[in-house]
N, C-alpha and C positions, 0 to 999 in steps of 0.2 A: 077288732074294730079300730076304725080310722080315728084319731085323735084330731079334732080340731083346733088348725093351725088360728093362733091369733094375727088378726093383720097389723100391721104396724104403719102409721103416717098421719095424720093431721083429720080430725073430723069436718064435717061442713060447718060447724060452727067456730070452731076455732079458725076454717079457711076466711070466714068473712070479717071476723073479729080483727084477723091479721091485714085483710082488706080493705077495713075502715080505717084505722090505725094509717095506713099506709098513704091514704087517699088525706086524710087530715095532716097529715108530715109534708107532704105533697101543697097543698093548699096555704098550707105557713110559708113553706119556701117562695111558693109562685107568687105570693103577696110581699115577701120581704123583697122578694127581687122586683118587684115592680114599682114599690114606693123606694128603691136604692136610683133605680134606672129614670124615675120621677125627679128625683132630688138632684141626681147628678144632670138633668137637661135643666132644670131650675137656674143649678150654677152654672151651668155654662152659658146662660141667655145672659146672668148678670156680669159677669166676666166677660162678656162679646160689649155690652152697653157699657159699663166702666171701660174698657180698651180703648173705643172707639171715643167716648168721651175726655179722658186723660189725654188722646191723642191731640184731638182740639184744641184743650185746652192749653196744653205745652207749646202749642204752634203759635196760638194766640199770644202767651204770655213772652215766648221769648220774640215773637214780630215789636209788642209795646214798649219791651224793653229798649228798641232801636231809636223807638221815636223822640224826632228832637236832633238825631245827632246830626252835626255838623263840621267837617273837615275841616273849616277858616280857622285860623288863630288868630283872625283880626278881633278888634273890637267892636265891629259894626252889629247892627242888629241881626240875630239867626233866624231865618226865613222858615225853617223848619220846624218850628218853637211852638207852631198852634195845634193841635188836638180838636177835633169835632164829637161832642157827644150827644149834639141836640138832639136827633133823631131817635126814637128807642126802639134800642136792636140793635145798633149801628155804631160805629167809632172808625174816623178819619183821620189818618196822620202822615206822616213822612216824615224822612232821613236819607242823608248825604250818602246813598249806597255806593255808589261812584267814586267818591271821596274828591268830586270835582273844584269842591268850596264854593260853588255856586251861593250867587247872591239870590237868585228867584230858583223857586220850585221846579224843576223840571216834572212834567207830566210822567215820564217812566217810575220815578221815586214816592208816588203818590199811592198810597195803599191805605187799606179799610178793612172792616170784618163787617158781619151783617147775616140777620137771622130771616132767611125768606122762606117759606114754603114749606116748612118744616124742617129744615138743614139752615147751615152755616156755611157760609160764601166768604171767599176773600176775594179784593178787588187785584186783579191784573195787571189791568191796562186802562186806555181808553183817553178820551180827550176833554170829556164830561167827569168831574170831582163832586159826585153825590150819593146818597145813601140810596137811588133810583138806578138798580139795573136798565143797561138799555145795549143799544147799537156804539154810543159813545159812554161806553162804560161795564167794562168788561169784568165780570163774577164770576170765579172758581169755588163748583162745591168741595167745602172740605169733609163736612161729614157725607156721609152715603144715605141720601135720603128715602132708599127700599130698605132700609136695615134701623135706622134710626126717625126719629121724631124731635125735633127740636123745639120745646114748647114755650122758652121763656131765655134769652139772651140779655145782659145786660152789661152796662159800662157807667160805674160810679167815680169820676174823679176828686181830688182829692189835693188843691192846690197847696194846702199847708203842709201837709206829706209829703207831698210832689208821687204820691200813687196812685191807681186806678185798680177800682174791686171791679173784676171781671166772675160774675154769674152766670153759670147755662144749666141749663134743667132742662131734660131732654126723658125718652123709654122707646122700647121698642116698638118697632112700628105692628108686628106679628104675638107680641106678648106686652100689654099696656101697663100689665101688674106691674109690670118690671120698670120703676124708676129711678133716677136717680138727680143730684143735684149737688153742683161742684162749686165754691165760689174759690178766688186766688187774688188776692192784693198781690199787686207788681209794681216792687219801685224803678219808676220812670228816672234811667240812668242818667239820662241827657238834658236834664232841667233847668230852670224853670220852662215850665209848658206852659201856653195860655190855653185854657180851654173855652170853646163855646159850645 
């Protein structure tokens, strides 16, 4: 008589046991990698807004640090001296870029910042000295306004200091969660400024 061979290998319960198991191991990972993959697009929207904001901000502050200067080593009055901040959003000024010593402003030296449209502009050019973009008065966006939202600009001077608090609060234009808010006092090197 034939001896019955025992079979050897995994029953159906023990196949689905190892199935379940497998399928919940499974399901942890694909969740941990997805709030990793989550978190890391997180940081990199705020890293993209702080860049892009830092970047402004450093252009801004080292442009204000100019203003005021003047090449003359006479003692006559410096034509350069006055600061605009009536407008909010906005700050006007100039400096002796030339180093020509010029008594009157020339229009090329005449620059500005200014929050329009959602972005931050700096002024060029132009023949017209206002915080009004136009034909005679020429605005370069400095921020990128598909990528950012620029919600609040500001320019506090500060005549007893001789500095100006520069504020921008800005988020992204594609993620709104995402904000943020810088402010930087810059001492105005070339003083006294008059401001209006």
């Amino acid at each position: 008589m034939l001896k019955p061979v025992r079979q050897h290998g995994f029953t159906l319960i023990e196949l689905m046991v190892a199935l379940v198991i497998g399928l919940v191991l499974m399901l942890g990972l694909t969740t941990f990698l997805i709030n990793n993959i989550r978190s890391n697009s997180d940081t990199l929207k705020a890293i993209r807004l702080n860049q892009e904001m830092r970047a402004t901000m450093m252009l801004m502050s080292r442009e204000l640090r100019r203003a005021g200067y003047w090449a003359s080593t006479a003692s006559a009055t410096n034509p350069f001296q006055t600061m605009t901040t009536s407008t909010a959003g906005c700050v006007l000024y100039s400096y002796d870029r030339n180093a020509t010593a010029s008594t009157t402003v020339p229009s090329d030296v005449k620059y500005g910042f200014l929050r329009a449209s959602g972005a931050v502009y700096m002024r060029s050019s132009g023949s017209s000295y206002s915080c009004t973009p136009g034909a005679n008065n020429v605005w370069e966006a400095v921020t990128d306004d598909n990528v950012t939202n620029i919600s609040a600009l500001s320019f506090v001077p500060s005549s007893a200091s001789g500095t100006i608090a520069i504020t921008l609060v800005g988020e992204l234009k594609n993620a709104s969660e995402v904000k943020q808010t810088l402010t930087e006092t810059v001492k105005l090197e070339n003083g006294p400024l008059t401001f209006n």
